[in-house]
C-alpha positions as a Python dict, from the first residue, in 0.01 Angstrom:
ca = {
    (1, 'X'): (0, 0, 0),
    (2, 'X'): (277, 261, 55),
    (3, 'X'): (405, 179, -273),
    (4, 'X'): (83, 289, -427),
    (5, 'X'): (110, 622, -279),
    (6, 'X'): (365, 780, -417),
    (7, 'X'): (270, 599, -777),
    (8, 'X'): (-69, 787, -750),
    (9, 'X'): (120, 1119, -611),
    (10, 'X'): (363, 1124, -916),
    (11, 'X'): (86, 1041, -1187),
    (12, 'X'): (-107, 1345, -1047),
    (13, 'X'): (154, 1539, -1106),
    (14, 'X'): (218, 1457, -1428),
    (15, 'X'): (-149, 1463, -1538),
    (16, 'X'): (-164, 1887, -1401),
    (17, 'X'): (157, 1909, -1580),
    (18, 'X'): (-60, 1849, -1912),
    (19, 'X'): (-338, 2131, -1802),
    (20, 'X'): (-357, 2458, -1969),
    (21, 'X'): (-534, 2709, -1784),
    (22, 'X'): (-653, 3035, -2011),
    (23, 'X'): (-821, 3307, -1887),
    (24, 'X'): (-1109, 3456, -2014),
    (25, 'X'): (-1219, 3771, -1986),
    (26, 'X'): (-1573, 3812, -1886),
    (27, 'X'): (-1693, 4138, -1926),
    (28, 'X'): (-1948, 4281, -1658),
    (29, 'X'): (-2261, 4210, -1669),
    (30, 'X'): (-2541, 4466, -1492),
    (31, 'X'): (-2910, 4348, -1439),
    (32, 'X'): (-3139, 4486, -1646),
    (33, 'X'): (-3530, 4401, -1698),
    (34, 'X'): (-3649, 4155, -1964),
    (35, 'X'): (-3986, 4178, -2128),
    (36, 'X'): (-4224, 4054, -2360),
    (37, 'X'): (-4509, 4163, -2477),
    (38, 'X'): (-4755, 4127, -2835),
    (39, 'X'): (-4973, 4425, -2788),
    (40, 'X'): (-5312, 4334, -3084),
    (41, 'X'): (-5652, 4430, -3174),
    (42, 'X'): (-5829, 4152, -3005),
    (43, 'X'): (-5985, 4201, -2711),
    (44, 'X'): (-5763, 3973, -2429),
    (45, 'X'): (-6043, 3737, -2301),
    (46, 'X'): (-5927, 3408, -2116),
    (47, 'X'): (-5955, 3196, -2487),
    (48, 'X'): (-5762, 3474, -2632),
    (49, 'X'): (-5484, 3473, -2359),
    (50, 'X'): (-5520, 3074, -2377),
    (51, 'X'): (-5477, 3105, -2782),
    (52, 'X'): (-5192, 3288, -2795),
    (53, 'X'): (-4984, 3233, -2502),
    (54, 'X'): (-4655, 3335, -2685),
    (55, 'X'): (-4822, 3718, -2678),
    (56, 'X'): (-4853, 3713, -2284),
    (57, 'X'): (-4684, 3975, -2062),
    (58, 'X'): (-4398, 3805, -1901),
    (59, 'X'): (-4147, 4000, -1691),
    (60, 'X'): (-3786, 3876, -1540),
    (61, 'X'): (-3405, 3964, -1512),
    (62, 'X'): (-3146, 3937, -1691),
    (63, 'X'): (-2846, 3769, -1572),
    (64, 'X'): (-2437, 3710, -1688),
    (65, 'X'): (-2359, 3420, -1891),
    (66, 'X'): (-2181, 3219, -1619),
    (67, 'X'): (-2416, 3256, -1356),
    (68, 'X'): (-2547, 2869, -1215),
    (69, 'X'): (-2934, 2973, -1118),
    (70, 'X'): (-3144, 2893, -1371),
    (71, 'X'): (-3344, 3201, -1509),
    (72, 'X'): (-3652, 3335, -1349),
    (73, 'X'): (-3952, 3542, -1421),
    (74, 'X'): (-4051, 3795, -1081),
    (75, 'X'): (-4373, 3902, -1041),
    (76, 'X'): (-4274, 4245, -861),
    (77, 'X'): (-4309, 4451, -1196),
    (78, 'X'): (-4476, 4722, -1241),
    (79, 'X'): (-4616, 4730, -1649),
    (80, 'X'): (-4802, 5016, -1795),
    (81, 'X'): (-4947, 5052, -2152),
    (82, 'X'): (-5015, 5443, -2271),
    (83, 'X'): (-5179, 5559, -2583),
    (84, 'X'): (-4974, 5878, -2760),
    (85, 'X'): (-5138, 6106, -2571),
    (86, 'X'): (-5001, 5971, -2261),
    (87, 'X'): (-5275, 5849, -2100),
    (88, 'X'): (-5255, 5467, -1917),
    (89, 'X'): (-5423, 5251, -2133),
    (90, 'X'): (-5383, 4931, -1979),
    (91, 'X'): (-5216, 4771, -1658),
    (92, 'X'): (-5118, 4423, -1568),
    (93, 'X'): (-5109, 4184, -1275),
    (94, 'X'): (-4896, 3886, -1148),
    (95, 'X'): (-5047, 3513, -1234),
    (96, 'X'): (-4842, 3264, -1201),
    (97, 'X'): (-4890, 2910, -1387),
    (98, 'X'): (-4887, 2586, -1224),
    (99, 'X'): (-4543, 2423, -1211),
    (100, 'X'): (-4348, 2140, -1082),
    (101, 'X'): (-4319, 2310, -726),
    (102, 'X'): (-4588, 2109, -608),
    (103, 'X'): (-4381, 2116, -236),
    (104, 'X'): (-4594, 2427, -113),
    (105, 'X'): (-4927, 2340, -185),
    (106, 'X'): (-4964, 2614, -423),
    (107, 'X'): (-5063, 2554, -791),
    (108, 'X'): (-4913, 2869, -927),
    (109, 'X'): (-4535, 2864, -954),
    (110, 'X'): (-4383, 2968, -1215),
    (111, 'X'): (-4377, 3360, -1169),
    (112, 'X'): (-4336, 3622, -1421),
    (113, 'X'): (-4634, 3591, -1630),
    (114, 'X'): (-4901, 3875, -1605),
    (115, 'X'): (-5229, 3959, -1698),
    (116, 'X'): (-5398, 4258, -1835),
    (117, 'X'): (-5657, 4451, -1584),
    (118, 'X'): (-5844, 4691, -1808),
    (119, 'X'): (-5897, 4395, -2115),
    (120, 'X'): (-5737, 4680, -2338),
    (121, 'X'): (-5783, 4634, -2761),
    (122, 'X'): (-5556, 4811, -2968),
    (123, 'X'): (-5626, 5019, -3277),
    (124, 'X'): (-5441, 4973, -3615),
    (125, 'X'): (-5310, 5337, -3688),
    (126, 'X'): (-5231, 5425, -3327),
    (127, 'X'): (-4901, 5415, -3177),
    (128, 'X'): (-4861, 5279, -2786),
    (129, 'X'): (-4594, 5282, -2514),
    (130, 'X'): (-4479, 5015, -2277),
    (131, 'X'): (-4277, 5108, -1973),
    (132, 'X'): (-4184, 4859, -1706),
    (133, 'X'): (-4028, 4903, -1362),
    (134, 'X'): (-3922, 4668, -1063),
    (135, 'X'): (-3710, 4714, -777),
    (136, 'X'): (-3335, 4658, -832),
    (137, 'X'): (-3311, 4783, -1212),
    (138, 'X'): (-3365, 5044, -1420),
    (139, 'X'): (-3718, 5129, -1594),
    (140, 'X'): (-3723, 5064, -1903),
    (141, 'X'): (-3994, 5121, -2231),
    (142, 'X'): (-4064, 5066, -2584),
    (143, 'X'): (-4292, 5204, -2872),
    (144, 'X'): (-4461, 5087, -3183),
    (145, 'X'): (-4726, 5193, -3424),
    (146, 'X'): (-5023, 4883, -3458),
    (147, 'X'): (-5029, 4819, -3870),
    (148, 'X'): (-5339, 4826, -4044),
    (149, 'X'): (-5512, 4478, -4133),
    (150, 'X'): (-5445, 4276, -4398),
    (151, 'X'): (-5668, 4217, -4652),
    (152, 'X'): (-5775, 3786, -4742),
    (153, 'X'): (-5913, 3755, -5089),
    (154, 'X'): (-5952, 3418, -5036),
    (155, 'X'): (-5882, 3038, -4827),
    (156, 'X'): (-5962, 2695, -4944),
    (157, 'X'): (-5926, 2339, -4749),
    (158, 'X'): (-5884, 2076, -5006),
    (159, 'X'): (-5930, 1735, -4826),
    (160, 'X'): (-5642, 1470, -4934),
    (161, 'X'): (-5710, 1169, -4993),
    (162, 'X'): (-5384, 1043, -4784),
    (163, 'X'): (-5455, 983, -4375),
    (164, 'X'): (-5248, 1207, -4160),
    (165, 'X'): (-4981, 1107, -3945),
    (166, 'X'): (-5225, 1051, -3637),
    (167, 'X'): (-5425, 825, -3815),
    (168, 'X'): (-5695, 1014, -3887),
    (169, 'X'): (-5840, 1081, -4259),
    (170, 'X'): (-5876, 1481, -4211),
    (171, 'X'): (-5500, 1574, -4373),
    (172, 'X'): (-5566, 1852, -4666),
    (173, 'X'): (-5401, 2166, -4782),
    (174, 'X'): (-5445, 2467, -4668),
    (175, 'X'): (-5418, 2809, -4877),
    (176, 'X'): (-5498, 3198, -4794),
    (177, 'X'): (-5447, 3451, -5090),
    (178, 'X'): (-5354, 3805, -4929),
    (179, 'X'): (-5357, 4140, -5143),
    (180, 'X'): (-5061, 4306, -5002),
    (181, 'X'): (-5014, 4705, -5015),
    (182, 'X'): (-4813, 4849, -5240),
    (183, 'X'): (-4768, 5161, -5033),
    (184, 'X'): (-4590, 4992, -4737),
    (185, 'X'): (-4353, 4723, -4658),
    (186, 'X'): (-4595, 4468, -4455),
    (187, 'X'): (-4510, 4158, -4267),
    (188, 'X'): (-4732, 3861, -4142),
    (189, 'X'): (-4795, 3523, -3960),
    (190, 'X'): (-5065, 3326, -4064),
    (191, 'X'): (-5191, 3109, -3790),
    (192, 'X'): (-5519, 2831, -3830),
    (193, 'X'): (-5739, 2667, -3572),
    (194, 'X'): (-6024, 2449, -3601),
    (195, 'X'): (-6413, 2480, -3441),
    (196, 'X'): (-6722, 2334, -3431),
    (197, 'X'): (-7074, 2421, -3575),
    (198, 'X'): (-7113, 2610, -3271),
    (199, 'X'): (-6802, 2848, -3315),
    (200, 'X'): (-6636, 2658, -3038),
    (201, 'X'): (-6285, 2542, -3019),
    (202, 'X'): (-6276, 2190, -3197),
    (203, 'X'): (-5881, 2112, -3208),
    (204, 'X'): (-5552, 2240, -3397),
    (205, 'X'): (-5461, 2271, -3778),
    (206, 'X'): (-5084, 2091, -3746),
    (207, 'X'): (-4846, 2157, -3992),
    (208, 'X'): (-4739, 1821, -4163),
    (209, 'X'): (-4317, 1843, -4192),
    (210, 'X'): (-4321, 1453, -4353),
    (211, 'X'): (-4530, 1600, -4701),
    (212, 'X'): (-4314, 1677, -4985),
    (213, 'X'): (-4532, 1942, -5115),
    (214, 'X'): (-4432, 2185, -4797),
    (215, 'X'): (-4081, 2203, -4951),
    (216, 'X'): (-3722, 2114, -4781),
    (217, 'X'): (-3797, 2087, -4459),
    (218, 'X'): (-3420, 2026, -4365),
    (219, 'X'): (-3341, 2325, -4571),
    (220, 'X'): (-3269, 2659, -4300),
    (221, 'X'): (-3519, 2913, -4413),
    (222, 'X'): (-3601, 3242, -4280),
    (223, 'X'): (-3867, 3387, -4513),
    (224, 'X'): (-4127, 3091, -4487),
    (225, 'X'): (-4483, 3102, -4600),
    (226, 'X'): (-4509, 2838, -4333),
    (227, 'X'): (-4787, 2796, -4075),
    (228, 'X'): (-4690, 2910, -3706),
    (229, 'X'): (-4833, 2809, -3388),
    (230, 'X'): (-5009, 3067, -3168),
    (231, 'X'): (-4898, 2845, -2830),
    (232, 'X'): (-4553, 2762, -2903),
    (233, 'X'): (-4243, 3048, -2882),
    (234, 'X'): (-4064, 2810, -3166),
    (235, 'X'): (-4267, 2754, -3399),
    (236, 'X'): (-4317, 3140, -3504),
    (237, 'X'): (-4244, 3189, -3876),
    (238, 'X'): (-4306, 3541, -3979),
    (239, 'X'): (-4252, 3611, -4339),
    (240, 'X'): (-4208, 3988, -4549),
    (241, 'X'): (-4356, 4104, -4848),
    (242, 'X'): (-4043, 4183, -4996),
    (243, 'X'): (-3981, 4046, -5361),
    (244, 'X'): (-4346, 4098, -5379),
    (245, 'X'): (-4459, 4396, -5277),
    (246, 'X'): (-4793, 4477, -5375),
    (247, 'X'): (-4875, 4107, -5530),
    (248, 'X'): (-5085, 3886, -5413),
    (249, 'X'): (-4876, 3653, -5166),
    (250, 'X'): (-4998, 3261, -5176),
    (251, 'X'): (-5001, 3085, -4859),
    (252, 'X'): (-4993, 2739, -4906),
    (253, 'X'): (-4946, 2414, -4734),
    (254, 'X'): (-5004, 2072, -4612),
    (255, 'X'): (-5171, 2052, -4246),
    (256, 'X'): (-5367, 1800, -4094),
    (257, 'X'): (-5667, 1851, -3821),
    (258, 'X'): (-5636, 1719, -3496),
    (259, 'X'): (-5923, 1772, -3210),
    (260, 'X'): (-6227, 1645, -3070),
    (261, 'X'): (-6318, 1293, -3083),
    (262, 'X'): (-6645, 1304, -2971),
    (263, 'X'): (-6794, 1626, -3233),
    (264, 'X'): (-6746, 1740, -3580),
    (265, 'X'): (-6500, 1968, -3704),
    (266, 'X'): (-6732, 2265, -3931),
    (267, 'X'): (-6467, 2582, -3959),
    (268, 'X'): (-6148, 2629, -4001),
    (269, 'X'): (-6037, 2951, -3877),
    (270, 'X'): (-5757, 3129, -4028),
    (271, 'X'): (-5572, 3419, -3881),
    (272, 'X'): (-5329, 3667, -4074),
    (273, 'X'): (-5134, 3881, -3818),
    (274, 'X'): (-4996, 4195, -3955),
    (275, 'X'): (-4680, 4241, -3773),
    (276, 'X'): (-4456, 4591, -3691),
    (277, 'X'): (-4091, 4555, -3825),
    (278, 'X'): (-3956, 4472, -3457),
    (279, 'X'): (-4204, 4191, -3486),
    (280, 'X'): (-4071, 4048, -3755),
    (281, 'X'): (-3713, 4139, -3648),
    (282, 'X'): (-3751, 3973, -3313),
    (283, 'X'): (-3903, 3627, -3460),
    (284, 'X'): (-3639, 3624, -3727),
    (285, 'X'): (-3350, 3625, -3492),
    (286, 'X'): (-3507, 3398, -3263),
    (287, 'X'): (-3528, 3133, -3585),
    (288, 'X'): (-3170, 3191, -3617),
    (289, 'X'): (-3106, 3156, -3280),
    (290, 'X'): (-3278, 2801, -3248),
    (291, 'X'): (-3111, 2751, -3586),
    (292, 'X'): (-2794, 2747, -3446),
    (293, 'X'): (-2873, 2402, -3211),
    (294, 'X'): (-2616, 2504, -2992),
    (295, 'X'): (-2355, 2485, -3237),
    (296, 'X'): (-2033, 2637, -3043),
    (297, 'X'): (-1910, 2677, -3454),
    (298, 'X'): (-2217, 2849, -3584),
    (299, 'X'): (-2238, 3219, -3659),
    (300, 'X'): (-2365, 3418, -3306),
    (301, 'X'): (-2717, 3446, -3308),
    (302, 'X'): (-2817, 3782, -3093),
    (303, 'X'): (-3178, 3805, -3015),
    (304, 'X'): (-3349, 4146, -3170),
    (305, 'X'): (-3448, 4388, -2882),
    (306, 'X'): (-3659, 4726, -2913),
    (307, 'X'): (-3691, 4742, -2501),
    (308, 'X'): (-3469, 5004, -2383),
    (309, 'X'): (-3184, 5012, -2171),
    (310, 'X'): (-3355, 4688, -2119),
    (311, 'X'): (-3401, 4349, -2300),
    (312, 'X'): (-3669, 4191, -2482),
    (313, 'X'): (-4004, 4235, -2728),
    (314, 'X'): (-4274, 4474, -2704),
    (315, 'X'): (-4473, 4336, -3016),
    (316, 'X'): (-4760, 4386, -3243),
    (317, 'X'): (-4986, 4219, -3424),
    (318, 'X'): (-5295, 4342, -3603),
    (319, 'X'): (-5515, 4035, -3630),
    (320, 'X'): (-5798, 3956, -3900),
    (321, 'X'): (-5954, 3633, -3986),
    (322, 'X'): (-6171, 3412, -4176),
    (323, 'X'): (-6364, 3087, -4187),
    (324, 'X'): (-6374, 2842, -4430),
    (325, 'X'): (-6677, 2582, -4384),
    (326, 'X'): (-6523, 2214, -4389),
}
């Protein structure tokens, strides 16, 4: 056993021999509030707020890169909306969602999120501003002007004659025509949802990645007529009317429906969201940003941020839509 000793001892040594220690140079990092908000013309009822959770109010810090805690939203903020003449529009107060901290007893625990008081609707033409405060960090604001509406000549379902990847026989494609000004430069999102013969919420429009006719999947593209989901933060796909301004812009593509067992799809419900340039700024570096995969090799991938001396999104989106009868 006292032979091993020193063996281990010297093999130590020459294994730290082998280390190279570099220093890097992290530069200082100074908390600043983090926001995100889709101001639209909808009024913000619960199936609204439900329907597009990615346009929620949700507040938190920011934090260096090499801090261990995980990120966290705080529901201490303070979040006004005013119109241009100054005036508070709109206010907001802490809800938490339910969690995993099911330790306390208390279903709501994941803080940050925030809900509006005053069930405030924006109007196209009119420009807003969003300031936010909390204790610890500096105020910080935003403004934008809400776009006007976009104009849907048309939308079709054609049913396919293929079964979807769920099993079920209601795959199809999906196409909206939209005139697009001439005057301005215009951005969108198209989003789709499904209802019943009553107008209620049947189930989702998915859209199918395994058809050919939606294109190269694989391929990295960052001006896709593509589908987005109003619940999920990645799957936003805004595209520009650039190359065709003042056309008529063809959305098409390959979806399937996927809802209620138990009633009949009637409707599907289309939804073009005209979006302000920081919009479509702020979803296009995010694709690039999930683009990347974590690649340490990849080009950086800085989010887009209009929220000053802060970080994050004030947004909006100037929804209109239209039913097609299934």
């Amino acid at each position: 056993m006292n032979k091993l000793l020193p063996f281990l001892a010297s093999a130590t040594v020459a294994l730290s021999a082998c280390e190279t220690i570099v220093d890097v140079d992290v530069p200082p990092h100074t908390p600043r509030l983090a926001l995100s908000y889709t101001l639209s013309n909808q009024t913000p009822t619960a199936e609204y707020q439900e329907l597009f959770e990615v346009r929620d109010l949700f507040v938190s810090t920011s934090q260096g890169v090499l801090e261990p805690k995980e990120p966290a939203g705080r529901k201490d903020a303070t979040v006004e909306l005013l119109n241009d003449a100054g005036q508070v529009v709109e206010q907001f107060r802490s809800k938490g969602r339910p969690g995993f901290n099911f330790s306390t007893g208390r279903p709501d625990s994941l803080y940050g999120y925030y809900v509006p008081t005053r069930n405030f609707v924006g109007q196209p033409g009119n420009t807003y501003t969003l300031r936010g405060s909390a204790p610890g960090v500096e105020a910080v604001e935003a403004t934008l002007t809400l776009p006007a509406r976009a104009t849907i000549e048309t939308g079709s379902y054609i049913v396919s004659s293929s079964n979807n990847p769920v099993g079920w026989n209601n795959a199809g494609r999906l196409t909206c025509s939209i005139l697009d000004n001439a005057a301005t430069i215009d951005y969108y999102m198209v989003y789709a949802r499904v209802l019943d013969r009553n107008g209620q919420y049947w189930g989702t429009v998915q859209y199918d990645y395994n058809s050919p006719s939606n294109g190269n999947n694989s391929d990295i593209s960052l001006n896709r007529y593509q589908l987005s989901e109003a619940r999920s933060l990645y799957n936003q796909y805004p595209f520009s009317d650039v190359g065709g301004n003042g056309q008529r812009l063809i959305f098409s593509n390959d979806v399937y429906l996927d809802g209620s067992r138990t009633t009949e799809p009637a409707f599907i419900e289309v939804t073009v969201s005209s979006l302000t340039p920081d919009t479509y700024r702020f979803y296009q570096s995010l694709q690039r940003y999930y683009d990347t995969d974590g690649n340490p090799f990849a080009e950086p991938a800085p989010l887009f941020t209009n929220v000053r001396p802060g970080y994050g999104l004030f947004g909006g989106a100037t929804d209109v839509t239209y039913r097609i009868p299934l």
